[in-house]
Every structure is written in structure tokens, then in C-alpha cells.
C-alpha positions as CSV (number, residue, x, y, z in Angstrom):
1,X,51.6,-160.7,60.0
2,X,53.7,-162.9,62.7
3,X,51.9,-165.2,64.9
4,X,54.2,-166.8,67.3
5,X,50.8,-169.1,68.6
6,X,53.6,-171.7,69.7
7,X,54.7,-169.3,72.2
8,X,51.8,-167.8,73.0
9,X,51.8,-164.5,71.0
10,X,49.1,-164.1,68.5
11,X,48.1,-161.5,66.6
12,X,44.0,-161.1,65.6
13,X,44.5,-157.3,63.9
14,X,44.0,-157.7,60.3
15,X,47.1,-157.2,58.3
16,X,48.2,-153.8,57.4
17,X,50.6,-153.0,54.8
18,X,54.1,-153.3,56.0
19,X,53.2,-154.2,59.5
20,X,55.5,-157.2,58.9
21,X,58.7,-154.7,59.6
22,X,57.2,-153.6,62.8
23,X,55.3,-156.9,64.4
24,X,58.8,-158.9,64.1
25,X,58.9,-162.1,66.1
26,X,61.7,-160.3,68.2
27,X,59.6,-157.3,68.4
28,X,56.7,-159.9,69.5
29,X,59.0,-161.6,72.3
30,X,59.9,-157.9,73.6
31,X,56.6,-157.1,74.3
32,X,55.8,-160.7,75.3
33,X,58.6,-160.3,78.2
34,X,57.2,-156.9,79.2
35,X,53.5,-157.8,79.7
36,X,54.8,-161.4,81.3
37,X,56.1,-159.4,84.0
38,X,54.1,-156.6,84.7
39,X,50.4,-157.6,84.0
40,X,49.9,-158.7,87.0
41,X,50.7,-156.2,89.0
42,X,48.9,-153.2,86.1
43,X,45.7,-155.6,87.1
44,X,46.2,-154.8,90.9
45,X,47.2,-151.1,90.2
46,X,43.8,-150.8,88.3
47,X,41.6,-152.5,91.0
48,X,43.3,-150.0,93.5
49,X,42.4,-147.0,91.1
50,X,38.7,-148.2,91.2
51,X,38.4,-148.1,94.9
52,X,40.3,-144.9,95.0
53,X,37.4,-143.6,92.6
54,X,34.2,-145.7,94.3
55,X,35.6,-143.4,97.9
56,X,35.3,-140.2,95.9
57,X,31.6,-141.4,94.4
58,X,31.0,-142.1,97.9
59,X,32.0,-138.9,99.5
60,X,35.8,-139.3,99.9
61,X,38.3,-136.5,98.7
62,X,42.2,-136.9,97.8
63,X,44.8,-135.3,100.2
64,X,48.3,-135.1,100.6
65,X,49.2,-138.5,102.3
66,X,51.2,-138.2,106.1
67,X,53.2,-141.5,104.8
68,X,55.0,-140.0,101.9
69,X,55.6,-137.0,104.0
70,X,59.1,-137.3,104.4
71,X,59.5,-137.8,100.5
72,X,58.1,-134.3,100.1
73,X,60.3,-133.1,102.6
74,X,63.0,-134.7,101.7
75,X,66.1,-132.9,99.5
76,X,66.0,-134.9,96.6
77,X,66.8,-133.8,93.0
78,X,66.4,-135.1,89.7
79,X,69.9,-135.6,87.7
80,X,70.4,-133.0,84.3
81,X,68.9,-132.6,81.6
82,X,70.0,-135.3,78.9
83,X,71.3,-134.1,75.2
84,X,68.4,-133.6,73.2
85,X,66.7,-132.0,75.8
86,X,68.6,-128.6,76.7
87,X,66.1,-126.8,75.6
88,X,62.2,-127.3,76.6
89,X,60.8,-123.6,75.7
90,X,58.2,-125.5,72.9
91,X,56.9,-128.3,72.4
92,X,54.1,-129.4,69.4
93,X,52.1,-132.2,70.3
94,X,50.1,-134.3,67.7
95,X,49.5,-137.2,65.9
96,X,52.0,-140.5,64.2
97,X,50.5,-139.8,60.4
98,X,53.2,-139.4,58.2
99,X,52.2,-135.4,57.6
100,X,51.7,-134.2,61.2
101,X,55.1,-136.0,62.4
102,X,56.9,-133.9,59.6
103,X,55.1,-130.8,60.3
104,X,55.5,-131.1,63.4
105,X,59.4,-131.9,63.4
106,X,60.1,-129.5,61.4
107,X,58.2,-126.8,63.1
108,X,61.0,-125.4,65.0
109,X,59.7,-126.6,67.9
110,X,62.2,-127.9,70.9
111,X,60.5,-131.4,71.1
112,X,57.3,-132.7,69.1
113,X,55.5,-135.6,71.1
114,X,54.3,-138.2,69.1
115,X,51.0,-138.9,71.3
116,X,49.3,-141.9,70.6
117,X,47.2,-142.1,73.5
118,X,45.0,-138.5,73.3
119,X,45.5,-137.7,69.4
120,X,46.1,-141.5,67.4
121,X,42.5,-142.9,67.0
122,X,43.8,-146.5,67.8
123,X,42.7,-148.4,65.2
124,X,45.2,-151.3,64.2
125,X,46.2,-149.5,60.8
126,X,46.8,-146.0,62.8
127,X,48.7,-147.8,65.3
128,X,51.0,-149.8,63.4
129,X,51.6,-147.1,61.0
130,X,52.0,-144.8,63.2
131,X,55.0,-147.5,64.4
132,X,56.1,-147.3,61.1
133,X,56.7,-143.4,60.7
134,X,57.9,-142.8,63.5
135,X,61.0,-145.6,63.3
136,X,61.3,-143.9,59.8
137,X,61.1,-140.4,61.1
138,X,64.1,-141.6,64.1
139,X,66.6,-142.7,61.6
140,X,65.8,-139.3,59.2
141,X,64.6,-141.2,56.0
142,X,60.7,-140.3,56.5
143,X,58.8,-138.3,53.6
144,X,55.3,-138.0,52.0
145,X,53.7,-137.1,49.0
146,X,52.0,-133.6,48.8
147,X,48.4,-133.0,47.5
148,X,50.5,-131.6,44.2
149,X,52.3,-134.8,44.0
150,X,56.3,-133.4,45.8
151,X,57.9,-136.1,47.6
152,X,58.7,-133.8,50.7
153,X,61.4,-135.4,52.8
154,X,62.5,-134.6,56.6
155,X,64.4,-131.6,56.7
156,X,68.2,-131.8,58.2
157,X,67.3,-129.5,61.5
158,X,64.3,-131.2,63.3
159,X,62.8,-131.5,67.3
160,X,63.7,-133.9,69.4
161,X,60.8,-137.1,69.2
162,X,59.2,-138.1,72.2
163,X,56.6,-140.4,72.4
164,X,53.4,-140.8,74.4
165,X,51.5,-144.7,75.0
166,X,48.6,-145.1,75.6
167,X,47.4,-145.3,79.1
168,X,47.9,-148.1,81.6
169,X,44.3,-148.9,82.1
170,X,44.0,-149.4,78.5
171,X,44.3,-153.1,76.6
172,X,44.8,-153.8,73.4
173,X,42.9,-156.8,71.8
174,X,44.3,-157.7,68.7
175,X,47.4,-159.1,70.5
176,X,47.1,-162.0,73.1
177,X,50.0,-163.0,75.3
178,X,49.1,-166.7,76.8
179,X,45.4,-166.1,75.7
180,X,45.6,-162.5,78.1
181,X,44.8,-159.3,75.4
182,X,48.5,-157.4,76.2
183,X,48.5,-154.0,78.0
184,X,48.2,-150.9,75.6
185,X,51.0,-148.8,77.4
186,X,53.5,-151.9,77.0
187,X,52.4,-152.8,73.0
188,X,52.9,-149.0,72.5
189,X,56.2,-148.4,74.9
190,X,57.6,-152.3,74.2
191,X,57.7,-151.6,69.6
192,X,58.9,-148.0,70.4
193,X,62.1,-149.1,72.7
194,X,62.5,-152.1,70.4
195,X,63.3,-150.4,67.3
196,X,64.2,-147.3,68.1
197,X,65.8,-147.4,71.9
198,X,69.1,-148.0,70.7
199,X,69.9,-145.9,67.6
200,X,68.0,-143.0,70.0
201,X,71.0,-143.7,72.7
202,X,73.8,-143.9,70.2
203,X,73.2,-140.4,68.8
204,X,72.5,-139.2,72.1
205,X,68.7,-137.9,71.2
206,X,66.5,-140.1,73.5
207,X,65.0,-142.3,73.6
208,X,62.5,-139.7,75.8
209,X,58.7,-140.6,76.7
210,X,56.2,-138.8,78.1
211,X,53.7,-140.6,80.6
212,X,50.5,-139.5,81.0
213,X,47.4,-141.0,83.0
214,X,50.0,-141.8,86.0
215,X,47.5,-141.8,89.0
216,X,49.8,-142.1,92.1
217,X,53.3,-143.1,92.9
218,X,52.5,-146.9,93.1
219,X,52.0,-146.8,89.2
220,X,55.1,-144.3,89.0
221,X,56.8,-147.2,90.4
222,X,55.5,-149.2,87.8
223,X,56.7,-147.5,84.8
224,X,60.3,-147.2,86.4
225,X,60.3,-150.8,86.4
226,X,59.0,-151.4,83.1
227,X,61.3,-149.2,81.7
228,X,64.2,-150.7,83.9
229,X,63.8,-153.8,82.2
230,X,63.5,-153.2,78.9
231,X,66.7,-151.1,79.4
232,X,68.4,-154.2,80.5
233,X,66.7,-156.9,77.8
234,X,67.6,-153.8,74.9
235,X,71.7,-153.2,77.0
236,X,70.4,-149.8,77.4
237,X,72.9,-147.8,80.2
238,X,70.1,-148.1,83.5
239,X,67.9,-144.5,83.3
240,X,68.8,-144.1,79.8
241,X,64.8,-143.6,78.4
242,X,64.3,-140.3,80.2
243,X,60.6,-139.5,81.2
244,X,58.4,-136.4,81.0
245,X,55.2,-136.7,83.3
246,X,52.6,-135.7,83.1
247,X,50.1,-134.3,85.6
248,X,46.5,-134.5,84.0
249,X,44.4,-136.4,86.9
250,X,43.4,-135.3,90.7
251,X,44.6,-138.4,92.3
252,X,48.1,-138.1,90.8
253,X,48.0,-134.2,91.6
254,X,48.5,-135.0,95.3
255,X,51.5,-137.5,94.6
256,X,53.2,-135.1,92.3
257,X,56.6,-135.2,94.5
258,X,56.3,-138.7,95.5
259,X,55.3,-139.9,91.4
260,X,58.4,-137.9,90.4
261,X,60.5,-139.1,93.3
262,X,60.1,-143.1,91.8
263,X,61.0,-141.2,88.7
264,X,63.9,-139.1,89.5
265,X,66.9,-141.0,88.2
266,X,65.1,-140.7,84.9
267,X,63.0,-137.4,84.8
268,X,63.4,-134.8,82.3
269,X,59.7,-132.8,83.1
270,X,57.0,-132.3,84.6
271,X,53.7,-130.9,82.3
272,X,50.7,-129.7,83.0
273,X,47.3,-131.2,81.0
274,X,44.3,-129.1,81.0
275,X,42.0,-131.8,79.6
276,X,42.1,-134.7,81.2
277,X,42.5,-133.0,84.7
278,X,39.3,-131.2,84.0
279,X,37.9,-134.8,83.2
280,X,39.1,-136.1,86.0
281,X,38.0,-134.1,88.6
282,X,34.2,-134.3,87.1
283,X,34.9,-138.3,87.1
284,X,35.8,-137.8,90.7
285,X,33.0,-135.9,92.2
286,X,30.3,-135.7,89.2
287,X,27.9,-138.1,90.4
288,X,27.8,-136.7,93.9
289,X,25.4,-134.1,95.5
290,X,27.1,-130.7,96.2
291,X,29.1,-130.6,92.7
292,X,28.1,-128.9,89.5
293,X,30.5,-128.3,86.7
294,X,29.4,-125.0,84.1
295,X,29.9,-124.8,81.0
296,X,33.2,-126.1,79.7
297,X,34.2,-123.2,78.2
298,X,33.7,-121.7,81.8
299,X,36.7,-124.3,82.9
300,X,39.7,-122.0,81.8
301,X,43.3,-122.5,83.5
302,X,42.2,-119.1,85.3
303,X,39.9,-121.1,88.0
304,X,41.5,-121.4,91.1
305,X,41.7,-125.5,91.5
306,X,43.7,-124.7,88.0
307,X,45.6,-122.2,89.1
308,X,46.3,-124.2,92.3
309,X,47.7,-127.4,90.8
310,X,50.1,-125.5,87.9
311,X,51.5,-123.0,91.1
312,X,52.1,-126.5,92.6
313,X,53.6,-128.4,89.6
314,X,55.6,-125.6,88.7
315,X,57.2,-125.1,92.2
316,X,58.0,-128.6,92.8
317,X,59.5,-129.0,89.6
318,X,61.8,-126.0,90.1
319,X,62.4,-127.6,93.5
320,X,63.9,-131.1,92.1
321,X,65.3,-129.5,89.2
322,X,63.3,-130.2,86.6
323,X,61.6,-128.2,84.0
324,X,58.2,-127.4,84.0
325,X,56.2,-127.1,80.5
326,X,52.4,-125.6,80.5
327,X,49.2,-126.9,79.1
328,X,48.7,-127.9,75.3
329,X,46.9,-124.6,73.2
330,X,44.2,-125.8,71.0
331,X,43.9,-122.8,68.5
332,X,44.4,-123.7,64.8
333,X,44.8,-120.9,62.1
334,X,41.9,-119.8,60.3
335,X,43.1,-118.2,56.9
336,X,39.3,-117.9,55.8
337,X,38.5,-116.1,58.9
338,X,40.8,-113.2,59.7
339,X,39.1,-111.5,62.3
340,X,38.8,-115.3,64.0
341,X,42.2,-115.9,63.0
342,X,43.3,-112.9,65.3
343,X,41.3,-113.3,68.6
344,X,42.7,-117.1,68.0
345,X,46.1,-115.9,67.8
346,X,45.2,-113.6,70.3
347,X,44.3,-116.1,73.1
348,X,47.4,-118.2,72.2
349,X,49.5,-115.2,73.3
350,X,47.6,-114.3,76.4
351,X,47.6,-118.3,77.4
352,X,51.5,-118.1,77.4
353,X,52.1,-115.1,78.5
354,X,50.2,-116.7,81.7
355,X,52.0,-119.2,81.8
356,X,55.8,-117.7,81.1
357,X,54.8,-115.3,84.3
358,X,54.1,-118.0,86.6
359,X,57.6,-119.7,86.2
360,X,57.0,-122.2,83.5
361,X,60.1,-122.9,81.6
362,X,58.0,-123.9,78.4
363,X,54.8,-124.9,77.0
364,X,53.1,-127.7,74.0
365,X,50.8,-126.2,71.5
366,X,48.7,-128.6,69.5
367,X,49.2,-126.6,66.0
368,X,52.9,-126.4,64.1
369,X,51.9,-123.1,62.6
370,X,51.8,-121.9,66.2
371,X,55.2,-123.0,67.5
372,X,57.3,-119.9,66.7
373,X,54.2,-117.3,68.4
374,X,54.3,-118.8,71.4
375,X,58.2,-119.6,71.6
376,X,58.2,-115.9,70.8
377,X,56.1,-115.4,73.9
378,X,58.9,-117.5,76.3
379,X,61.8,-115.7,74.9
380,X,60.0,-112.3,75.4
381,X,59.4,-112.9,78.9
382,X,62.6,-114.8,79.8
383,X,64.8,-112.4,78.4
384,X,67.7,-111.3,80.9
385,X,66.2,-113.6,83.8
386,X,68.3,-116.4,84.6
387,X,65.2,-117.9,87.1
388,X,61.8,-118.1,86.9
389,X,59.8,-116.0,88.4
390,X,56.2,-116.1,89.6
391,X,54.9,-119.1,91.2
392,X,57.9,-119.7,93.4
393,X,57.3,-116.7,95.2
394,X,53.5,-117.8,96.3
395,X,52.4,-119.9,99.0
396,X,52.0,-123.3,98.4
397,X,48.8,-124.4,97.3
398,X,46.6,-126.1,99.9
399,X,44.3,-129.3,99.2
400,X,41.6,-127.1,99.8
401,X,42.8,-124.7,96.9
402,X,43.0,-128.0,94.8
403,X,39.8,-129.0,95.4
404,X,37.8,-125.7,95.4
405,X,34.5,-126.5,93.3
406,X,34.3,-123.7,89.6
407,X,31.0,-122.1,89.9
408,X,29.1,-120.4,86.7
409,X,26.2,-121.5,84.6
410,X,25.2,-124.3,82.6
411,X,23.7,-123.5,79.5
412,X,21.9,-124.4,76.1
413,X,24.5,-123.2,74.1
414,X,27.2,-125.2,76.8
415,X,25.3,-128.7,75.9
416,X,25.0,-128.4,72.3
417,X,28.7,-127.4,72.0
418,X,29.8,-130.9,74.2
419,X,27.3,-132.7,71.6
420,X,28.7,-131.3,68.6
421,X,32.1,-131.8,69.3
422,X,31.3,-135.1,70.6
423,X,29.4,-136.2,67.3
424,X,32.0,-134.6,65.1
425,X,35.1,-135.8,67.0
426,X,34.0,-139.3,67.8
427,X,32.7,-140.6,63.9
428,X,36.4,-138.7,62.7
429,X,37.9,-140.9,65.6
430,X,36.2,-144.5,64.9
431,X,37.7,-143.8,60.9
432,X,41.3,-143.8,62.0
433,X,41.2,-139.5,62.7
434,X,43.3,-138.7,65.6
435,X,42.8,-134.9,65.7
436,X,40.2,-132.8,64.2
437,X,39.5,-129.1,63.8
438,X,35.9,-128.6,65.1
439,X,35.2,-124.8,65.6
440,X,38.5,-123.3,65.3
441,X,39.8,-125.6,67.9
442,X,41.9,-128.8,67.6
443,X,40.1,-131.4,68.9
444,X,41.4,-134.7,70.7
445,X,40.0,-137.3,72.6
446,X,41.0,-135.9,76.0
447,X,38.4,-132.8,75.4
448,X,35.6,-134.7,74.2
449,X,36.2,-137.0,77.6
450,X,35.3,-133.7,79.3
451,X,32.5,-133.0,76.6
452,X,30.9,-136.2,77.0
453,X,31.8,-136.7,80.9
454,X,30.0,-133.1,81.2
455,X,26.8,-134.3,79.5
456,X,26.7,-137.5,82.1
457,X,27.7,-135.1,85.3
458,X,24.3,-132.8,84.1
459,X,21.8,-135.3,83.9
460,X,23.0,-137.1,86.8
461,X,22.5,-134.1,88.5
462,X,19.5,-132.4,86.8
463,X,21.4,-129.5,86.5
464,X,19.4,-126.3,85.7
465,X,20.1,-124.3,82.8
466,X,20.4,-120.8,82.8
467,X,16.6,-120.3,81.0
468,X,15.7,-122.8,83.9
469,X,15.1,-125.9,82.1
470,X,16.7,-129.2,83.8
471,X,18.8,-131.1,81.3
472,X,17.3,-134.5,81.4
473,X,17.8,-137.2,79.1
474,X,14.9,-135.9,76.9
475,X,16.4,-132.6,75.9
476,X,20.1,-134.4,75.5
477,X,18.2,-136.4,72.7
478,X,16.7,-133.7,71.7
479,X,19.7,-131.9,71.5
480,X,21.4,-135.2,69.8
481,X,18.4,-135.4,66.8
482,X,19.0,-131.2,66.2
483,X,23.0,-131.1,65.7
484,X,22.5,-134.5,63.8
485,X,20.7,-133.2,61.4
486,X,22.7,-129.9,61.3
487,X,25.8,-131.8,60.9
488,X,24.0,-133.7,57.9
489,X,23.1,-130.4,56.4
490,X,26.2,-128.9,56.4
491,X,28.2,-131.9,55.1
492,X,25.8,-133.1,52.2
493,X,24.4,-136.6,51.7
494,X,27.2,-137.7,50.1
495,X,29.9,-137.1,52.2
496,X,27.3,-138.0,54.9
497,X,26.6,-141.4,53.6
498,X,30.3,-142.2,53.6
499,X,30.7,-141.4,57.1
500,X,30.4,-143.3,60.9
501,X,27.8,-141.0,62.1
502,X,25.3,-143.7,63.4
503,X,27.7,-145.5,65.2
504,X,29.2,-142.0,66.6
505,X,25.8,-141.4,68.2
506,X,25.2,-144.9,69.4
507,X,29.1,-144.7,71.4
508,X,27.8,-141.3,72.6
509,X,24.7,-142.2,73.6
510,X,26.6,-145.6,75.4
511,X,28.5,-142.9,77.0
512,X,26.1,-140.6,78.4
513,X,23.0,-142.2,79.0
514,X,25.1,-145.5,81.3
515,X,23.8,-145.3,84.9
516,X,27.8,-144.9,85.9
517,X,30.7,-142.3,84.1
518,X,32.8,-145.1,82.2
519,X,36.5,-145.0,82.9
520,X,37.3,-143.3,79.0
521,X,36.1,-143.0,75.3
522,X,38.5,-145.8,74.3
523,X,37.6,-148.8,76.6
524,X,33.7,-148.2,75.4
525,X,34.6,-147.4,71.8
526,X,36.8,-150.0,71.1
527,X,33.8,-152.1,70.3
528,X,32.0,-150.6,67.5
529,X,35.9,-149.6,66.3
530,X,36.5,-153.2,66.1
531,X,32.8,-153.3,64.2
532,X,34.0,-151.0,62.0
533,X,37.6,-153.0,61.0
534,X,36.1,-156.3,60.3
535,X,33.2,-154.7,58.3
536,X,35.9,-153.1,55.8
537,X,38.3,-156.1,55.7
């Protein structure tokens, strides 16, 4: 492990096998450069995020800003696609373990997204690992060993790699730059670019990331400029990383033009998250009077604030020329449940059949085994047509249509499934476990944020169920104790004892029962996930 304490760079993550080819002293300096000169201005970025959110607590609501107005009306566009890029019709999203980069690589998918920030729990082993594979998996020599013992190495034919950091509110502990713990998003972006940026560019495949958790053009502006100068410290060719953002929050979906205009001399996309919106918009106006989210499996992409921001993403991006690629599908196969299997498989074709009708050029899926249905579904729809159509005939959306409240029911069955998945997710996730299957769906941190941000919004609000009960804090631990001891019947004692369920419930409990909606899962679980790593050193 390289501590560089004589230059103020030290590492505190306990060592992790072959960690020394990825935490280089030049590696260290790269990073060191990056947060040196963008720290301070992420610090004021996030205390202008937290009076943008303290206005919506308050009463405030986002709008389309009369400042940036001529940017929107401007005529602007964003330069070609790059090679390695062509084609966007689908992309498979997922984890940096060894098996799901292969699978997901050699999926047949267009791209596969490497996403540390929503499917890497970020413990130090995942993260340098994940480091590891995916410089492996750039230069074509990655491979694993099979449950029955094959080395399987990376076929010759694979998707472009594009990798998502973690967020910029995030910070990462076990590095210190000048006794400061360094920004996730620049530890993540800064050992990516460093050993990986230029063999990307000389075989004209990248490097490409994708940005998510961008709030506004003021932190659009921020990444340009990060990536700028690592372009120039790495003699990268200036807007050779080319960016895919993505649009998962409310404040950032009424800055879409103007967070894509900072990024236009490198943007290669614009996506659309389900997830994290949905979280955001219950962080937004959750713990106000007048506002009641139902049941999350209510929230479906067929709800009209939805509806309203992919019509809007999908016509700006058509407008500036870039392509527009739909939400990630959660469905996993389920080969002991046909029936299941079906209506899974049968929801995956509805979801992008939606989605290819309202002019999206492509879409993510969160399952390889699903990459060639749903590119299926894009080809189907596309064939003959030379332009989308769809969206681009509709009026565009209003910030009323944006901000039009979902009605439906709360209900019993509604806040046992955001405990469950919470439990199950979040004791996988303090383990290392990026993604799990819970309930024939894959499950990442971004949809237990809206699990666990639900349970907060309903209390807050004493929301009625649909039997007329209030949830209160009471029947959440109620509901807590029962799928505890569900969980522990189902799994055994054994497997039980092995596992991080007590500290799961604890984090969740942290998470609900706090008199304010914390800012995300990782900032309050790093804690016990720290706990956890010096208890097994």
C-alpha cells in the first residue's frame, strides 16, 4: 500500500491484495492534483445544493430559470458521436466484480457501464478491485474461474466500457489529501483516467463516462473542468473523455439544456434514471404538508411527472444531437419460476416498447441475459425509420407537468416490501454486495434510497394506509421485528449467523427514524461499513 505522507497523500484502507498496481504513487499524485483543485469549489457546489433543498423543505419548487433562457434558446449542438459509440441501442449496467464485467461485456450489448456509484457496495476491497478488473478488462486480458473450475477469458467481440463514479457529494475516507478525506467522484474518475485514459484514446474506444447525480449546470461546469485537466496532466486531445449524463434528480431536470450545454464539446448522451429521480423528488417535497407518495410500486415511468421529464429529455436530446437512452429494467430471469419468468420477460418488453415509441434511440437493462430481448424490441420498432418518432411531436412539457404530485394508496403490503428490500439489500451491501436479486428484481442502492426515503416520507406524514391505520413509528418497528424474523426463517441460523443483519437494521433504522431525510444510504452507512472492515482485518 503507498503512502506518500511526505506529500500529503495517505492511505488508511487496509491493504487489499494487489492494490499496490492500482494505488501507485503516480496514480496517488493524479488524484492528489485533481482534488487540490477542485475541492474547494465541490464544498461550495454542495452548500448551494443544501439551500436549494432547505427552499423545497420550506415550500419552494424548481423552475426553468429566465437567466439561462437564452442557452435553451439558443442553436447549439453537440459534436458526433465518437468511435466506440456508433451504436447506443443497449446498454447493460452493473457491477466491477470480475463476473458481471465479463457477462456483461460479452453480452452483446452496445456499451456496459461499469457503475460504481448505484451497484459497487464501496467497501475498500470492492473498490480497488473493481479498479483492478476493469484496467484488466480495458487491455482484453481479464478472466475468472467458473464454479466448475474453467478459466473463462474475455471473448474477442465485447461492448464498449463506460464507467460511472461515485457521486460528487460523496467522500471517501481511507484517502487524505493534506489531512482533507479526497472527493469520491475524483478517487473514482482520477485511477480510471490514470490507467486507462490513454490506451482508451489510442484504440479509439473511450475513454467514455457516465455522470450521474449532476444537480444543475454549476456542477456540469465542474466535471468539464475536472475532466479538462486531467486531459491536459494525462496529454489527452481536449474533449477526448466523452460524457453520458445522466438525468436522475428534480433540480438537474430543469437545467437539462443548460447541464448539457457546459457539456457539449464532450457529450455522447443523455439517460434517463428512474430511481434516483423518484428519490429525489420525495427528498424534495417529502417532509412537507400537501405531498404523499403511494406505494412504490405505484411510481411506474407511466405517471405523468415521469412521463413529463423523459418527453423532455428525449426532445432536447434529439434537439442538440445527442442520443437519448431510457431507464435501467430491473427484471432478472427466473428459471425456477416459469410462469414469473414470463410476466418478467413480459414487462421488459412492454417497458421498451414504451420507450422505443416515444423516440428513445436506446435503453440500459440491469440483467445480461436480457440485453438481446430488449435490443430486439429497438430494432423491431426502428426498423425502416430513419428518425424517431414520438416525443418530438408533443408539446413540451411544462414545470407544472414535471411537478404534478402521483396519487394512489399507501399500503401494508407497500411498507413491508420497502423493509424487506431494505433489510435484504442493505446487510448484502455492508458485505461488499453491489447488486442483489430480491423478489425477482435486481436490486441496487438507488431503489432502496426510494425504499427507505419512502418509509421516512410516511411517518413524517402519518400517512394513512389503505385499512386506515397511520404508519407511525410503532408499526415500522413492528413491521421491522416481523420481516426480521422472516428473513431469519427463510435463510437458516447458519447462514444467518454469518450475516450483517443487525447492523442492516441499525443503518435502517438510522435512516428512517432521523428527524430529517439524510442526503443517501452511503454517507450514513459508511460508518458501520468502516465497523465492519476493521472488525475483519
Amino acid at each position: 500500500m503507498a503512502h506518500l505522507a511526505g506529500e500529503g497523500i495517505v492511505v488508511s484502507g487496509a491493504p487489499v491484495e494487489g492494490s499496490e498496481e492500482i494505488l501507485t504513487p503516480a496514480a496517488l499524485r493524479f488524484v492528489a492534483d485533481l482534488q487540490r483543485s477542485f475541492e474547494g469549489r465541490r464544498r461550495e457546489l454542495m452548500d448551494r445544493r443544501a439551500e436549494v433543498h432547505a427552499a423545497y423543505q420550506a415550500g419552494g419548487r424548481p423552475g426553468f430559470a429566465d437567466q439561462t433562457r437564452p442557452i435553451r434558446a439558443g442553436s447549439w449542438m453537440t459534436p458526433p458521436p465518437p468511435p466506440g459509440l456508433n451504436a447506443r441501442r443497449m446498454e447493460c449496467v452493473g457491477s466491477v466484480d470480475r463476473e458481471s464485467l465479463m457477462a456483461g461485456l460479452y453480452s452483446r450489448a452496445d456499451v456496459y457501464v461499469a457503475d460504481l456509484d448505484s451497484a459497487t457496495s464501496p467497501t475498500w476491497e470492492s473498490l480497488l478491485l473493481g479498479q483492478r478488473h476493469v484496467r484488466d478488462a480495458v487491455r482484453g486480458t481479464i478472466a475468472y474461474q467458473a464454479p466448475d473450475g474453467r478459466e473463462v477469458e474475455l471473448a474477442p467481440v465485447a461492448a464498449a466500457l463506460m464507467l460511472q463514479p461515485r457521486g460528487i457529494h460523496l467522500v471517501e475516507s481511507r484517502l487524505s489529501v493534506d489531512d482533507e478525506p479526497v472527493s469520491a467522484s475524483l478517487l473514482d474518475i482520477g485511477l480510471f483516467l490514470f490507467h486507462n485514459a490513454e490506451h482508451l484514446h489510442q484504440h479509439r474506444c473511450g475513454p467514455f463516462v457516465s455522470l450521474g447525480g449532476v444537480e444543475g449546470r454549476l456542477e456540469a461546469r465542474w466535471w468539464h473542468e475536472v475532466l479538462q485537466l486531467a486531459e491536459s496532466i494525462l496529454g489527452l486531445p481536449e474533449a477526448s473523455i466523452r460524457t453520458s449524463l445522466v438525468v436522475d434528480s428534480i433540480t438537474g431536470a430543469f437545467e437539462v439544456e443548460e447541464m448539457l450545454y457546459e457539456l457539449r464539446e464532450r457529450a455522447a448522451g443523455l439517460v434517463c434514471d428512474r430511481w434516483n429521480y423518484v428519490f429525489s423528488f420525495v427528498r424534495a417535497f417529502g417532509g412537507r404538508g400537501g405531498f404523499l407518495m403511494p406505494d412504490t410500486s405505484l411510481v411506474t415511468m407511466e405517471r405523468h411527472f415521469l412521463e413529463a421529464v423523459s418527453m423532455l429529455v428525449v426532445q432536447i436530446g434529439h434537439r442538440r444531437g445527442v442520443p437519448v437512452i431510457g431507464v435501467t429494467s430491473t427484471q432478472v430471469p427466473i428459471p425456477s419460476d416459469p410462469i414469473a419468468d414470463r410476466v418478467a420477460m413480459a414487462r421488459l418488453v412492454a417497458d421498451k416498447t414504451r420507450e422505443a415509441d416515444g423516440g428513445f434511440d436506446g435503453s440500459r437493462v440491469g440483467h445480461p441475459d436480457f440485453v438481446r430481448v430488449a435490443m430486439g424490441v429497438f430494432e423491431s420498432r426502428w426498423s425502416g425509420r430513419r428518425t424517431p418518432q414520438g416525443a418530438m411531436s408533443y408539446m413540451r412539457p411544462r414545470a407544472k407537468d414535471l411537478l404534478t404530485f402521483p396519487d394512489g394508496p399507501v399500503t401494508e403490503a407497500g411498507v413491508r416490501h420497502c423493509v424487506r428490500v431494505s433489510l435484504r439489500y442493505l446487510e448484502a451491501w455492508l458485505r461488499g454486495v453491489g447488486c442483489l436479486p430480491v423478489r425477482h428484481d435486481q436490486t441496487t442502492l438507488a431503489m432502496v434510497e426510494v425504499a427507505r426515503a419512502q418509509l421516512w416520507h410516511w411517518i413524517r406524514c402519518q400517512a394513512r394506509l389503505d385499512d386506515g391505520r397511520t404508519v407511525t413509528e410503532k408499526l415500522y418497528g413492528a413491521t421491522v421485528d416481523y420481516e426480521m424474523g422472516s428473513i431469519r426463517r427463510a435463510l437458516g441460523e447458519e447462514v444467518w449467523a454469518m450475516g450483517e443483519f443487525d447492523r442492516a437494521r441499525s443503518l435502517l433504522d438510522r435512516l428512517v427514524l432521523a428527524p430529517a431525510l439524510s442526503a443517501t444510504v452511503a454517507q450514513e452507512g459508511m460508518e458501520p461499513l468502516l465497523e465492519r472492515e476493521t472488525s475483519m482485518r
